[in-house]
GUDO-851776 format. One line per field, with one value per residue (C-alpha): residue number from 1; x, y, z. Coordinates in nm, 2 decimals. Each point is the difference from the previous one (the first is absolute). Layout:
residues N
logu <- NUM/...
x <- X/...
y <- Y/...
z <- Z/...
***
This chain:
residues 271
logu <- 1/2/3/4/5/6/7/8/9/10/11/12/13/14/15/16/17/18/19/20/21/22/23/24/25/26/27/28/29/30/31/32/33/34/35/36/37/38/39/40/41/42/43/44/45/46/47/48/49/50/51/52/53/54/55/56/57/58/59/60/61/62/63/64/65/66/67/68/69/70/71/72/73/74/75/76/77/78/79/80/81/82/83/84/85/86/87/88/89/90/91/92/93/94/95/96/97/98/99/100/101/102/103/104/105/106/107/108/109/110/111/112/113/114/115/116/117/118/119/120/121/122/123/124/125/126/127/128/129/130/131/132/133/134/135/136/137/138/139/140/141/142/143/144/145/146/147/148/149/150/151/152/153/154/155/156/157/158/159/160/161/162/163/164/165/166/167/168/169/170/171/172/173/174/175/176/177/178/179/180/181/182/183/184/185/186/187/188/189/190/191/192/193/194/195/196/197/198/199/200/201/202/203/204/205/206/207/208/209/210/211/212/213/214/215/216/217/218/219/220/221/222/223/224/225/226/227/228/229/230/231/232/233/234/235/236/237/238/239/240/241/242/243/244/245/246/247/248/249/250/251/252/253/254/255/256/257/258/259/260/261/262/263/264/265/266/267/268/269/270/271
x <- -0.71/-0.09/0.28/0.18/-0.05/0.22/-0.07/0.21/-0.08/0.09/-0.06/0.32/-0.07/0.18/0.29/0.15/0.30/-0.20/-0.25/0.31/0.22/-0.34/-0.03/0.34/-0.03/-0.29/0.26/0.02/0.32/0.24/0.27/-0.22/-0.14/0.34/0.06/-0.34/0.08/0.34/-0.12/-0.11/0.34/-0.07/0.30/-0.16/-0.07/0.11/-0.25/0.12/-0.21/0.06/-0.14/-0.12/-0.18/-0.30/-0.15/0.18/-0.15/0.23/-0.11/0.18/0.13/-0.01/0.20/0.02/0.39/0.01/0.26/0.20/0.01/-0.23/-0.33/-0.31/-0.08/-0.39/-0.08/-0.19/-0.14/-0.07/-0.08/0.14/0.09/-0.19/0.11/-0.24/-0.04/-0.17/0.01/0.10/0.33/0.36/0.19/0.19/0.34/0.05/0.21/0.29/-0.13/-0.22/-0.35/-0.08/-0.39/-0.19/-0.38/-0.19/0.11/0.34/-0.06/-0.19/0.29/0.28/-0.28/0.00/0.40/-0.05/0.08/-0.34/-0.34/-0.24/-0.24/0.30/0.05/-0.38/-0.10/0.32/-0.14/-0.29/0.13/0.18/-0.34/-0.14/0.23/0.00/-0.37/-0.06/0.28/-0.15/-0.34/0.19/0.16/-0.29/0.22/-0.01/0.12/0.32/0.11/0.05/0.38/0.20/0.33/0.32/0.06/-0.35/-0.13/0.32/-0.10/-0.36/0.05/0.23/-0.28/-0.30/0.20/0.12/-0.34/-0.12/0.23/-0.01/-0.35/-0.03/0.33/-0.16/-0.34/-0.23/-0.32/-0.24/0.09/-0.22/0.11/-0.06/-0.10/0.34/0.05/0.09/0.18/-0.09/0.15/0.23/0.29/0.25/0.16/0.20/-0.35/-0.10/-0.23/-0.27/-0.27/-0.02/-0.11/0.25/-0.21/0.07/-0.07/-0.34/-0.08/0.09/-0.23/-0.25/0.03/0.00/-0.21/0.33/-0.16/0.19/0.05/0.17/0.22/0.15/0.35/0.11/0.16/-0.02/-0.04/-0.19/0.23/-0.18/0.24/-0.12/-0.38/0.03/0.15/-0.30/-0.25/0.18/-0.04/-0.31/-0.23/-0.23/-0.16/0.06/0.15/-0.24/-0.20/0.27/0.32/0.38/0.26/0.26/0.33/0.08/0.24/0.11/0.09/0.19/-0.03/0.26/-0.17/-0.05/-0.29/-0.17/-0.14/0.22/0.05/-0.10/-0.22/-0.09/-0.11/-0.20/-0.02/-0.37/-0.21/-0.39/-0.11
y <- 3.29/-0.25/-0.26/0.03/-0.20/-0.14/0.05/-0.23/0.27/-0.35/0.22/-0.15/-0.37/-0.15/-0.25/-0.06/0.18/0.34/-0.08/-0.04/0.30/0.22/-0.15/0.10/0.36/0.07/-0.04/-0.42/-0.04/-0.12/-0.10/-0.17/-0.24/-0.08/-0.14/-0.19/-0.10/-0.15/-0.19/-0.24/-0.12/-0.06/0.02/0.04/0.40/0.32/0.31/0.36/0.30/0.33/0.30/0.02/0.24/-0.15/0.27/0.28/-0.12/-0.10/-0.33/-0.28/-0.32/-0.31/-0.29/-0.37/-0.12/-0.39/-0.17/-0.02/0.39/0.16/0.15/-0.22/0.19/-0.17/0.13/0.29/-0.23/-0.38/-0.16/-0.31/-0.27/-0.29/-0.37/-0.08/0.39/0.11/0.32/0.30/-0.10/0.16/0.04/-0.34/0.11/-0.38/-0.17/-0.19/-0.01/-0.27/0.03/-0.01/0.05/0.15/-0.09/0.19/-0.16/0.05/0.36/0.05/-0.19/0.28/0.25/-0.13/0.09/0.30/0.27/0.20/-0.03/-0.30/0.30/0.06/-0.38/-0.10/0.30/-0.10/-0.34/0.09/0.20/-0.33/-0.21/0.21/-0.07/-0.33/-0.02/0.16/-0.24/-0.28/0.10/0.12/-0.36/-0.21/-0.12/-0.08/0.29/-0.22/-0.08/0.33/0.05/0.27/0.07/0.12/0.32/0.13/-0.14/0.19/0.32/-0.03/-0.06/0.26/0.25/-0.15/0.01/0.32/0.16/-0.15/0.16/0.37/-0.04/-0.09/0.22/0.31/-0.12/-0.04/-0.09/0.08/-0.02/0.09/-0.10/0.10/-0.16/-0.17/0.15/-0.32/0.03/-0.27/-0.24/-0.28/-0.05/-0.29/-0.18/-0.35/-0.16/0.20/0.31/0.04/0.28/0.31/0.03/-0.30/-0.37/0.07/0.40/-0.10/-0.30/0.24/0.31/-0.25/-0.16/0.30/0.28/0.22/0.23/0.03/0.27/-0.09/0.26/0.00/-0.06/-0.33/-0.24/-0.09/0.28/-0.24/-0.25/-0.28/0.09/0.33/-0.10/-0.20/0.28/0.19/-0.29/-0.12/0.41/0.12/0.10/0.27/0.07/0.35/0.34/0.19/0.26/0.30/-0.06/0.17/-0.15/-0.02/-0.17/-0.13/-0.32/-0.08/-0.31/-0.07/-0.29/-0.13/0.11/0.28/0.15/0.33/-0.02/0.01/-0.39/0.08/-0.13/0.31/-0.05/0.26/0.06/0.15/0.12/0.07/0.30
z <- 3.36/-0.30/-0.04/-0.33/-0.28/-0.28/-0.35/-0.31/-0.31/-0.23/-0.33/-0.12/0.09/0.35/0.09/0.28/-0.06/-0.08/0.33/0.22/-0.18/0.10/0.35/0.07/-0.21/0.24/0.32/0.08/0.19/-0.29/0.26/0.20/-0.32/-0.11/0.34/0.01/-0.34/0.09/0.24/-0.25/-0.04/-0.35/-0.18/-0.37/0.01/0.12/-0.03/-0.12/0.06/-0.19/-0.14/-0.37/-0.16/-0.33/-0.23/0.25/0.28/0.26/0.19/0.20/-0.12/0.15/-0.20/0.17/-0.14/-0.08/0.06/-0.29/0.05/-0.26/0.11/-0.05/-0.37/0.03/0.35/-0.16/-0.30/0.14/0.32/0.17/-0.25/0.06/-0.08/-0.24/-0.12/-0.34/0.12/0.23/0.06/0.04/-0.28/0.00/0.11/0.16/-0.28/0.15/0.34/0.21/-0.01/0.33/0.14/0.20/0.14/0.21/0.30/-0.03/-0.07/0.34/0.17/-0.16/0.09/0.36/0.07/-0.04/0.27/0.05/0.12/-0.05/-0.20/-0.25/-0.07/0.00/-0.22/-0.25/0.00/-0.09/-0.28/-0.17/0.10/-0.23/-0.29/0.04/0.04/-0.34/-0.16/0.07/-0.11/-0.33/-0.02/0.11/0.23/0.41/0.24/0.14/-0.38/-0.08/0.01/-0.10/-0.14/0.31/-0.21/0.00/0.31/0.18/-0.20/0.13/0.35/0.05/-0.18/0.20/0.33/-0.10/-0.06/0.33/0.21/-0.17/0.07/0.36/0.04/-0.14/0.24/-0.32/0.11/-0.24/-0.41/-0.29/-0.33/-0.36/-0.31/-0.07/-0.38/-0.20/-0.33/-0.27/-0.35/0.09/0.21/-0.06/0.25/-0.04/-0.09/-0.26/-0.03/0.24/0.00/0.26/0.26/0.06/0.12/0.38/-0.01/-0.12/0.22/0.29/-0.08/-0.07/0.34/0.20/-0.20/-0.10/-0.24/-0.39/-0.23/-0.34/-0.17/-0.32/0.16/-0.16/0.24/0.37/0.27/0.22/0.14/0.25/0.26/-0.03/-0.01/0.33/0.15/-0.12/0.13/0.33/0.07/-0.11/0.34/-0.16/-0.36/-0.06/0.11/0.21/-0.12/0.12/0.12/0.05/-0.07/0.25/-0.20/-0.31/-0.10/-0.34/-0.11/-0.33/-0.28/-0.25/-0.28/-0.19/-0.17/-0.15/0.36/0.30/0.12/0.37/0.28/0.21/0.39/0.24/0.30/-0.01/0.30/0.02/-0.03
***
């Protein structure tokens, strides 16, 4: 019997919130994540998982709650908030607070407390290496400089360990992804107004050969969480010739278009 592979249909862009919302959709133990999650101890988030329908289709949501108790309203839109940013980052919700960083290091030492296998955390690693790779190439800038902001970092390791787990939970072996549809104009973050695909999106297909298709969406549906998701995936090019497909999960953005805002997953077999 041909092992089953997994297919991210990313016709609607990808985050990490709509990757983990179809993981789960397509039967990752929710229970058990929350757990593996908590195990953190971090005590800036909470996650809520629900049912929500876009364009009549019904789809779960995944939200990541910050802590001053308002869901994280980039996590669809921007990726982790670096220190010296012109970019991709969260909406800047951080007024009034400390501005405390984050470098890769002390994102693998979080990573490294939590409760699961050495797979999960190396894979989630990997994930956030990738982000911060493409960051520093954006900002000309050494690997160990690149810092980022508490309220995105915490957003983005709880999506990269999230997505690692749902896939070694569900037994994903082999994954085939699309073209990752792109929308295009200028998003504006704290910086100013920056082109799409966003600096870091870019950087990160380029890096690793994720193919692009532009639509006439204007704004952001790839966010770099969701492209290193994409990348740190990826083990095959394409579909193959005839397949079945043995399950469907669908994940849900925040935003809403003519099109539905959704990253569908298979479960496909060869044929």
């Amino acid at each position: 019997m041909n092992k089953p592979i997994l297919y991210l249909e990313c016709y609607s862009g990808i985050s990490g919130d709509m990757a983990v919302a179809a993981l789960l959709d397509l039967g990752a133990d929710a229970a058990e994540l929350e757990r593996v999650l908590n195990s953190l101890a971090l005590p800036e988030f909470r996650i809520q998982i629900g049912k929500v329908k876009k364009n009549g289709i019904s789809a779960t949501d995944f939200q990541v709650i910050l802590e001053d108790g308002e869901p994280d309203a980039g996590a669809s839109a921007h990726g982790p908030q670096t220190h010296s940013h012109e970019g991709e980052c969260r909406h800047h919700r951080e007024a009034g607070r400390s501005h405390a960083h984050r470098n890769l290091a002390d994102v693998c030492e979080i990573l490294d407390r939590a409760d699961t296998t050495e797979q999960v955390k190396n894979r989630a690693k990997e994930m956030f290496r990738l982000v911060a790779e493409a960051e520093a190439a954006v900002h000309g800038l050494p690997l160990e400089q690149v810092h980022f902001h508490e309220v995105g970092a915490v957003d983005s390791i709880v999506d990269f360990l999230a997505a690692a787990f749902c896939l070694e939970n569900l037994g994903v072996h082999d994954v085939v992804v699309s073209a990752l549809s792109e929308g295009q104009g200028m998003i504006r973050c704290q910086h100013g107004r920056i082109p799409v695909p966003a600096p870091a999106v870019a950087q990160i297909a380029a890096a690793h050969g994720l193919p692009l298709r532009i639509t006439d969406v204007m704004g952001e549906l790839v966010t770099p969480t969701g492209a290193a998701i994409a990348a740190a995936s990826r083990t095959r090019e394409r579909l193959p010739e005839k397949f079945v497909i043995r399950r469907i999960g669908v994940g849900a953005g925040k935003r809403n278009y003519d099109a539905p805002n959704i990253l569908r997953v298979m479960w496909v077999e060869e044929t």
